[in-house]
N, C-alpha and C positions, 0 to 999 in steps of 0.2 A: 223734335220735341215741341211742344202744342207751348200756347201763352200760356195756359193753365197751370199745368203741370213746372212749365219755368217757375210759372209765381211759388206755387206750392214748395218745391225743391230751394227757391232762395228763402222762402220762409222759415222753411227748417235749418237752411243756413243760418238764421240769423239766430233763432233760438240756441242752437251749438254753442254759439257764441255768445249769446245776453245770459243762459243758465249758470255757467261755471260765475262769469260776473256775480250775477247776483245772488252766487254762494258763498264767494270769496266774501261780498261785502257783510253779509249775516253774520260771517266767522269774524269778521273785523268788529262789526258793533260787540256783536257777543263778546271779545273778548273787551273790547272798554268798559264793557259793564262788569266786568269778572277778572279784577287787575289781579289778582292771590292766583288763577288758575293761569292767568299768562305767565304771570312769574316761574310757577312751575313748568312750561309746556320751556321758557328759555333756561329754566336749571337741567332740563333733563338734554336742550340741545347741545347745552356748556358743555358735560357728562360725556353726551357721543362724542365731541369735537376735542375734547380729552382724551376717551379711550382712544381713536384712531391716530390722533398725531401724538400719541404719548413718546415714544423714541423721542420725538423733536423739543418737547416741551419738557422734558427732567434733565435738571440743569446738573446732576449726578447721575453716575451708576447706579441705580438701587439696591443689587446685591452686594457690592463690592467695600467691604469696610472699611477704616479710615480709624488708625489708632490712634492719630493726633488729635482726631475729632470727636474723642466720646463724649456721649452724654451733654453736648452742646448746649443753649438755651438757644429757642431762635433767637436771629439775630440776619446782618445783613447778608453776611456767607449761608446763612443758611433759615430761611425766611420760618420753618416751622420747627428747628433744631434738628438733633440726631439722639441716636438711639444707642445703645448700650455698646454696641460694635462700630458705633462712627458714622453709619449709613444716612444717608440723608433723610429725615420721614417726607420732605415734600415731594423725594424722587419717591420713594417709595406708594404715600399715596394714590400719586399719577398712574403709578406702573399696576396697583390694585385696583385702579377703574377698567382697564382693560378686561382684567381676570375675572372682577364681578361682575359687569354688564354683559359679557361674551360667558359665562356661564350661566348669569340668571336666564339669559335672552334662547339662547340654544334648550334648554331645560323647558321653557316653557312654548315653544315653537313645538318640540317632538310630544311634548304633553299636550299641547293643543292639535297638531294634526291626528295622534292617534282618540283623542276624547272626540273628533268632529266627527269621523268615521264610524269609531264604534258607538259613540252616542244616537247617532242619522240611523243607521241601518239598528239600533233597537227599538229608538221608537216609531218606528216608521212599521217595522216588521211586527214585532209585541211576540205575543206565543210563547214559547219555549227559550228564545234568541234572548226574547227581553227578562226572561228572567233569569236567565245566568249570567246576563248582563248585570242584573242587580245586585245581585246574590254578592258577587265578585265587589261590587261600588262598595255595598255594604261592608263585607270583610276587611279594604283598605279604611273606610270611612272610621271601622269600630279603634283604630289607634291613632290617636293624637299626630297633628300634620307633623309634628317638630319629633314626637319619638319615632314614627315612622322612618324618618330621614335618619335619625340615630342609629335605627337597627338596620338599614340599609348599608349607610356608610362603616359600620363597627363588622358586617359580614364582608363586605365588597371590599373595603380597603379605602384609605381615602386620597385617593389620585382624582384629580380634575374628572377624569369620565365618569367615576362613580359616585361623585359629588353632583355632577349635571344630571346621574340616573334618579338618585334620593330624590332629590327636586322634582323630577319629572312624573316620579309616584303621588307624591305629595301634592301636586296642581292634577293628576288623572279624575280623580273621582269627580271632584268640579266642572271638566268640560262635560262629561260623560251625563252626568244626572244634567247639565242646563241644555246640550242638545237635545238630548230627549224628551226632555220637558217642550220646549219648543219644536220639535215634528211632532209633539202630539197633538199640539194646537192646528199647524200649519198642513198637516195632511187631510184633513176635512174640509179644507179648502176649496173652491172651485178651479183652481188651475193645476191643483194637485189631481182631482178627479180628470182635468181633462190632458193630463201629460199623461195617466194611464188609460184613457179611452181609445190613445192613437197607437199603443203600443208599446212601451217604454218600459223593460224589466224595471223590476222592485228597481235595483241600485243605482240605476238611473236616476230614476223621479226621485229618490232620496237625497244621491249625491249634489246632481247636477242640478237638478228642479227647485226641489224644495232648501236642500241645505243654506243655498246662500241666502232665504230669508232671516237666517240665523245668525247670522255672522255681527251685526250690533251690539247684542249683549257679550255676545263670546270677547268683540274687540275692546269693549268695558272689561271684563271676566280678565283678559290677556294682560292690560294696562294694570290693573291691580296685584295678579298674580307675578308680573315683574317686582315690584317692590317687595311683597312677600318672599321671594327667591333669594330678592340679597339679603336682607333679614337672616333667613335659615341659614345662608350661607355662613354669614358672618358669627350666627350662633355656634355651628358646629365647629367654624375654626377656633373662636374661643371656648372652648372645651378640649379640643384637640383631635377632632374627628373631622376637622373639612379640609381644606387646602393647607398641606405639610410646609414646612420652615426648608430653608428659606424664600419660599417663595413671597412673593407681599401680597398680602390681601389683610382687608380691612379688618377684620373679624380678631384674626391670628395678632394682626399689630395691635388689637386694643390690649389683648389677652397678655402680650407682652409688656405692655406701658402700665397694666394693672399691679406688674411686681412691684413698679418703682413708683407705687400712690405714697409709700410712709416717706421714703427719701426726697418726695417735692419736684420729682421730673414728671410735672404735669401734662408736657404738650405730649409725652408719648402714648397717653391713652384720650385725649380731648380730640385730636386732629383727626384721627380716625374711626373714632366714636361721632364728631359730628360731618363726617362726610356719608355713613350709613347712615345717619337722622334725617340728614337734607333729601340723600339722594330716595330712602323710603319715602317720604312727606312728599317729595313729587310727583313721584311715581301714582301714590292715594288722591292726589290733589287732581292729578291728571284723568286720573282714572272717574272721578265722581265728575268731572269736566264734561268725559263722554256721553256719563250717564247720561247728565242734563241732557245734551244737545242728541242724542240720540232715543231718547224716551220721548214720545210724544206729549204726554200725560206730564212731562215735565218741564216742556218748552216756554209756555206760558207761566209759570210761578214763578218762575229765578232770571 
């Protein structure tokens, strides 16, 4: 290898190396200037590091009642009280972060890979493709996100899968119209013309080429539509259409703390009424975080 060429090759080594620095460091200012969206970015890691060590962290059973223990006030046995059958609510909430964050999350993973596919290859293709691609967006779009999920889980049945399906209709229409919307921008491109000068079928330059300039907004679009998922979640269990008794989730416990508002067993609809408030609020917080730092046009203002 020539001097040159050495130089050229440590060069690039060193960039390797100074880039990710002097990304980390952006993400660091950025975030002192923006102490309400750090706060959120460590409520949603609390959130994970809850749902994954939850076994370890409920200092109870959650399903398993306790007739000595009904109707509790917190207290030191039991930091957020108990519930009409004895159950702990602080085991119980623990154990309802797992089942919300692993259903809103799975729900909007298979809504987002199916909206990046079939969103890419419409607007990239247009014709005939693209319009019963619309046709279709349109018909989901014409019934409200939340009764949509209603009539889903009231035909399906409401088990964990068909609660993750509701949801995954409900986020569809929104990937589908914003990728489109973006390869219709992005294929008039110059590297979009020149990925098919060299040869490259349509689903190529679509998937492969062009798609991943999309992926920004979508990872905005994905951060928000998580928070939206436990929302609905939590709507349809209080109603009685999402995730069945006794299982815990946040929704169903409010729904149940809501009988005992006249009798003054306050912590059994507060506790889990504000663990959906924070853990939404994050999620939005987090999500308009992205925006910022991934809009250009919005880098400089805030």
């Amino acid at each position: 290898m020539s001097v040159v060429a050495q130089d050229v090759a440590d060069d690039r080594d060193d960039d390797a190396i100074v880039a990710p620095t002097a990304r980390w460091r952006r993400a660091a200012r950025w975030l002192r200037r923006n102490p309400v969206s750090a706060a959120a970015i460590v409520v949603i890691g609390l959130l994970v590091f809850i749902a994954v060590f939850a076994p370890v962290l409920e200092p109870y059973k959650p399903d398993v009642p306790d007739p000595m223990a009904v109707l509790k006030p917190p207290s030191w046995a039991h930091p957020l009280g108990t519930d009409g059958f004895g159950r702990d609510v602080l085991s119980r909430i623990i154990d309802a972060t797992t089942l919300d964050l692993s259903i809103a999350l799975a729900a909007t993973l298979v809504a987002l890979s199916i909206g990046m596919v079939v969103g890419a290859l419409s607007g990239y293709r247009g014709g005939w493709v693209d319009l019963i691609v619309l046709r279709l967006v349109d018909v989901l779009m014409a019934f409200p996100a939340f009764v949509l999920a209603m009539g889903i889980t009231a035909a399906l049945g409401n088990s964990i899968a068909n609660v993750a399906i509701a949801l995954s209709m409900t986020q569809l229409p929104a990937y589908i119209r914003l990728v489109r919307g973006e390869m219709l921008r992005v294929r008039t491109l110059e590297y979009a013309e020149a990925a098919v000068s060299i040869g490259n079928p349509s689903w190529r330059v679509a998937l492969v080429h062009l798609l991943p300039n999309c992926l920004p907004p979508l990872t905005v679009q994905a951060t928000l539509a998580m928070g939206y998922a436990v929302l609905t979640m939590a709507s349809l269990s209080f109603i009685g259409l999402g995730i069945a008794p006794p299982q815990s989730e946040w929704g169903s416990m409010t729904a149940d703390g809501a009988t005992y508002m006249s009798t003054g067993e306050w912590w059994l609809f507060v506790f889990p009424g504000v663990a959906i408030v924070v853990t939404v609020l994050a999620f939005n917080l987090v999500g308009d975080a992205l925006r910022d730092l991934l809009d250009p046009r919005l880098r400089g203002t805030r």
